[in-house]
C-alpha positions as CSV (number, residue, x, y, z in Angstrom):
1,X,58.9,72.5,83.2
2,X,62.6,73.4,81.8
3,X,64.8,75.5,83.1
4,X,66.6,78.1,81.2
5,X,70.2,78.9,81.5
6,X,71.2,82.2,80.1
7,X,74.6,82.3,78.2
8,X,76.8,85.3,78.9
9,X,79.6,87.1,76.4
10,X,82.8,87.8,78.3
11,X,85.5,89.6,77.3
12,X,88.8,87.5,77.9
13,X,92.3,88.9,78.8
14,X,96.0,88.0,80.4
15,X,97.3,88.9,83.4
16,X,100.7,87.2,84.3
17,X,99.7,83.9,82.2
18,X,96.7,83.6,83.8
19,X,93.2,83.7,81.6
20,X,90.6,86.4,83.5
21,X,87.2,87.4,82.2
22,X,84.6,90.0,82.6
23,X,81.2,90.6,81.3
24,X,81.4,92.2,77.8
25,X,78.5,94.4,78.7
26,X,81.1,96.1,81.3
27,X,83.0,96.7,78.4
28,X,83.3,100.1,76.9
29,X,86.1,100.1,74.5
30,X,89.6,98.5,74.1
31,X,92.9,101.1,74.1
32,X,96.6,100.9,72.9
33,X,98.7,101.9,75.8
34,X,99.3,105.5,75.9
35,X,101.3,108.2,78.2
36,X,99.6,108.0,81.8
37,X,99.6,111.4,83.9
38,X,100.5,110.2,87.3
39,X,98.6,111.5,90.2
40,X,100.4,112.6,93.4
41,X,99.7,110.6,96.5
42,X,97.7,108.3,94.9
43,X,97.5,104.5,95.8
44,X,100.1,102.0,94.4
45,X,97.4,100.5,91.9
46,X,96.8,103.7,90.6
47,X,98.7,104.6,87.7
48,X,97.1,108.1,87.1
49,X,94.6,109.1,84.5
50,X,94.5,109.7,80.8
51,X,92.5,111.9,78.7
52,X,89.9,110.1,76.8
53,X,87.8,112.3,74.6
54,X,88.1,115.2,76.7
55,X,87.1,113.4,80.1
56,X,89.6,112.3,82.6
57,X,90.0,108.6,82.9
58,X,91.4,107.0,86.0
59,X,93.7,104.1,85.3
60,X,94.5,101.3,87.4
61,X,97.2,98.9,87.0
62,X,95.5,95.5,87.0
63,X,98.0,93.5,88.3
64,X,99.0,95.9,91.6
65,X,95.2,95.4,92.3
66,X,95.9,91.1,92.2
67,X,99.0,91.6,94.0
68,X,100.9,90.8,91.3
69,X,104.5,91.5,90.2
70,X,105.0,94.6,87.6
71,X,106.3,93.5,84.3
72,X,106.9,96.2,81.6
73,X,104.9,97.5,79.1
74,X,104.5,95.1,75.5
75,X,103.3,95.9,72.5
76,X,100.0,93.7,73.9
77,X,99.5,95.8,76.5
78,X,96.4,97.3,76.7
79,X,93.5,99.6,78.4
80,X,90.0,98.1,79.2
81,X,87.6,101.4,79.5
82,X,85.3,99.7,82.1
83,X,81.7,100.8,83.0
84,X,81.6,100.3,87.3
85,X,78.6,100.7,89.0
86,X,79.5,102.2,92.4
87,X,75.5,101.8,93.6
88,X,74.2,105.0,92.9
89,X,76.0,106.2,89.8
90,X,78.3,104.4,87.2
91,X,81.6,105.9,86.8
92,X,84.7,105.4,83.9
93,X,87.8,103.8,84.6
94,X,90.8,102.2,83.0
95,X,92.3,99.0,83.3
96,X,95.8,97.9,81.8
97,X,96.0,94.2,81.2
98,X,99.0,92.3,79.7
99,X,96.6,91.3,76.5
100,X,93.3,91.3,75.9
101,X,92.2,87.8,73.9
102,X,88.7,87.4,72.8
103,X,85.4,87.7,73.3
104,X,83.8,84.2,74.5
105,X,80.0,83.0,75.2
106,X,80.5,80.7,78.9
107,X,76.5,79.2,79.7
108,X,75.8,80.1,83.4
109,X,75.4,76.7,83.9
110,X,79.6,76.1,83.2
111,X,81.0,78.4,85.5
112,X,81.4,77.1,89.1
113,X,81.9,79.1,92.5
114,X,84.7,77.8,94.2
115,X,85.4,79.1,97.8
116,X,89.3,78.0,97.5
117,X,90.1,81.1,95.0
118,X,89.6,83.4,98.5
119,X,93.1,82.0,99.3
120,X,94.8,83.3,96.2
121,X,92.1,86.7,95.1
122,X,89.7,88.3,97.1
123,X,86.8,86.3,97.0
124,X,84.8,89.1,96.3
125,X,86.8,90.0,93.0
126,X,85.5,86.2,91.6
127,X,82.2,85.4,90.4
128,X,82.9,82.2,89.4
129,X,85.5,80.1,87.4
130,X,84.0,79.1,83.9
131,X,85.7,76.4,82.0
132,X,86.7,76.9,78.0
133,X,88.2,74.4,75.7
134,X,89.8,72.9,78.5
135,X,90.9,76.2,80.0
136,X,89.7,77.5,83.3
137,X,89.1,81.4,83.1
138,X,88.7,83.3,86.0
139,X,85.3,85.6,85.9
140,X,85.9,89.0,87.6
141,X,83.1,90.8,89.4
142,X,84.0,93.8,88.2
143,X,82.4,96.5,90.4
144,X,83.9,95.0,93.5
145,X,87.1,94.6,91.9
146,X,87.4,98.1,90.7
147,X,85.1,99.8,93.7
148,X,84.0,103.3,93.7
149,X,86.0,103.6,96.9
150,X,89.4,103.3,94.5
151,X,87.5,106.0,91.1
152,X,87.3,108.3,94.2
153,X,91.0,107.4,95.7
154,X,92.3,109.3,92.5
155,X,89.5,111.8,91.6
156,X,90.1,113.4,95.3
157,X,93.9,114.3,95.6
């Protein structure tokens, strides 16, 4: 008997020279950076919502969420349109990322659990760290990063 390892396609992008990834099939497009509509009273990660094809979009700065210094706007800076699944419904939101990179296959079999990242990143946010071409990338459990609890943060004021 063999066991099977299933191979997974992650999307890969920057965040304050540091390599995160998330599951491609989370993925539902890629934007340039456009004018953001701030919301009033808001949380800090928030940075408001955009229209996207008629539907608002709420936007969340990706490195308030890590606890991570701002840094302004490049010409790299992007919007991941992210599918969350809240438990009972999936809902639309927006990340901005310093760059997005590429799209990489990581076997489940390479990406370890490491307890220590709890010290620097919820340990919740983390599903594992997977190992590329010498480079460690972080993989994001993005429904627990990007929780219903923070969609409905915005959507409510």
């Amino acid at each position: 008997m063999s066991i099977k390892f299933q191979t997974q396609s992650y999307l890969t992008f920057n965040l304050q020279n540091e390599l995160f990834a998330i599951n491609v099939g989370k993925v539902l497009e890629i934007l340039e950076m456009k004018p953001i509509t701030k919301v009033p009273r808001s949380p800090g990660f928030m940075k408001g919502v955009i229209n996207l094809r008629g539907n608002i979009l709420p936007v969340i700065d990706a490195r308030n969420k890590f606890a991570m210094p701002e840094a302004a706007f490049t010409i790299d800076t992007c919007i991941i349109v992210l599918n969350i699944d809240s438990g009972n419904e999936s809902l639309l939101v927006g990340a901005i990322v310093d760059s997005v990179q590429k799209v990489i296959d990581i076997p489940d079999e390479a990406i370890q659990v490491s307890a220590s990242m709890g010290a620097m990143y919820r340990e919740d946010f983390i599903k594992g760290i997977g190992k590329v071409e010498d480079i460690f990338v972080m993989i994001l459990n993005i429904d627990r990063v990007f929780s219903a609890e923070d969609v409905y943060a915005i959507t409510e004021h």
